[in-house]
N, C-alpha and C positions, 0 to 999 in steps of 0.2 A: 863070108859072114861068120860071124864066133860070137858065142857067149860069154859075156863078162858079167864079175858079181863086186861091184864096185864100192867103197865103202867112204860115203859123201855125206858131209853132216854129221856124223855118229848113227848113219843106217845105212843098212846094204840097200843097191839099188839093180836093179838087172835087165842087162842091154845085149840086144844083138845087134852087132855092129860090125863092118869091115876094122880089120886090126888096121888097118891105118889111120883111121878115124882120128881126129884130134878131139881131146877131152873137149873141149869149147863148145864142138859141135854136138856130143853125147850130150853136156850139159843142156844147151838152150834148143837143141831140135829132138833129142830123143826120151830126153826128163822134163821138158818144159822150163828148165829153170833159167830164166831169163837177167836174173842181176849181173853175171858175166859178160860182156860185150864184147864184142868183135871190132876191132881198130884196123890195121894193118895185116894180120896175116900171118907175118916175119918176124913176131917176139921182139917188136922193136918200138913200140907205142906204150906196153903195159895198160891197156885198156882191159886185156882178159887175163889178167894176175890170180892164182887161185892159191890156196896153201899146199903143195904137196907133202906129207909127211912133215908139218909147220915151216917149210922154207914157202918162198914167194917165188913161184915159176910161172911162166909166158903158157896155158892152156891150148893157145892158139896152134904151138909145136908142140906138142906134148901128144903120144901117139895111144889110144885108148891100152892098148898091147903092153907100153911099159910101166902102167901103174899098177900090174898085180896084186898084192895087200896091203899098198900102200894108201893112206888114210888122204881123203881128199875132201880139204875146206874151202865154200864158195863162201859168197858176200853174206847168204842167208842161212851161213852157219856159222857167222860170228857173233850175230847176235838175234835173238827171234823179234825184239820189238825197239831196236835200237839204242840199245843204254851201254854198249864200249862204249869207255872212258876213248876211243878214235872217235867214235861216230858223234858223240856228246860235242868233242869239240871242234869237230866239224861245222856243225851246228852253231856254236859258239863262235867261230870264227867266219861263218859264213862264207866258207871255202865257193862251194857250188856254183859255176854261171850254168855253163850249159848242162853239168851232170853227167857230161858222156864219158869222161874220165875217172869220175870218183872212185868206182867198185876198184877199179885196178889201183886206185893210189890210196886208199884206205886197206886195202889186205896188203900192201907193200908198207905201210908203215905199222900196222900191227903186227906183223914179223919182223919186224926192227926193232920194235918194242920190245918182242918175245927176246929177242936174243942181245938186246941193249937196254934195258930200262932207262938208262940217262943217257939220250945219244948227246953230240956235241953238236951245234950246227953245222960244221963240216960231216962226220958224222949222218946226219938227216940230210943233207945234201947228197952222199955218197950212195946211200941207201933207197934214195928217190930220183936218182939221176934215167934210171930205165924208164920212168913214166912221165910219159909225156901229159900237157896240158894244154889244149887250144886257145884256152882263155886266160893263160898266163896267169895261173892266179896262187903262183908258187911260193910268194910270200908269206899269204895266210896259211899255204899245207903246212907250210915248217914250223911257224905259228900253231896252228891247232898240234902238230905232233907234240913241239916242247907243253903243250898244257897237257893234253894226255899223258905223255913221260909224270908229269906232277900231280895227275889224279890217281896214278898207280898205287 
């Protein structure tokens, strides 16, 4: 066990945890914070997408040990009451069936954002191809992404 002083949200958080710990598990079993999910395990669903240092990485593999000061954004530190120009039109396009995918495909398209303001549909395709969707409902993600692109 080791102590870590984690810096999630814009506040330090403090865990003692086995250094192999994957972030996913600190998040939802040792901070309670529950908006990240667990899919597969393997970084190959995008279900537990979080921001590391504003990229979009897999939490699931991501080992508590290599995020040192590095600044770490979940789903509920993107926005406190829901008003990204992502989540708006989310909403707007009624992405959502089951919901067990969202958190991962909504912080994979606001770091797309971050680093494309105008993606192309290829583009938003390339960008969302790690996150998977049970409920197929890939057409409206890409949809709500190009309308957030346009609320920017």
């Amino acid at each position: 066990m080791a102590i870590y002083n984690l810096k999630i949200n814009g506040s330090t958080k403090q865990v003692d945890v086995d250094p192999s710990t994957p972030v996913l598990w600190v998040l939802r079993e040792h901070l309670n914070m529950h908006g990240t999910k667990y899919g597969c395990g393997v970084a190959m669903c995008g279900a537990c997408t979080i921001h590391f240092n504003g990229a979009a990485v897999r939490s699931c593999q991501l080992p508590v040990s290599a995020v040192g000061k590095s600044e770490i954004t979940t789903i509920e530190g993107i926005s406190a009451n829901g008003e990204h120009p992502v989540q708006k039109a989310w909403l707007e396009h009624d992405v959502a069936q089951c919901g067990y995918c969202q958190t991962g495909q909504i912080m994979s398209a606001v770091a797309l954002l971050k680093t494309n303001p105008n993606p192309t549909e290829a583009q938003i395709e390339a960008a969302m191809s790690g996150n998977i969707c049970r409920c197929g409902t890939y057409l409206r993600i890409k949809e709500a992404i190009q309308t957030a692109a346009k609320q920017k």
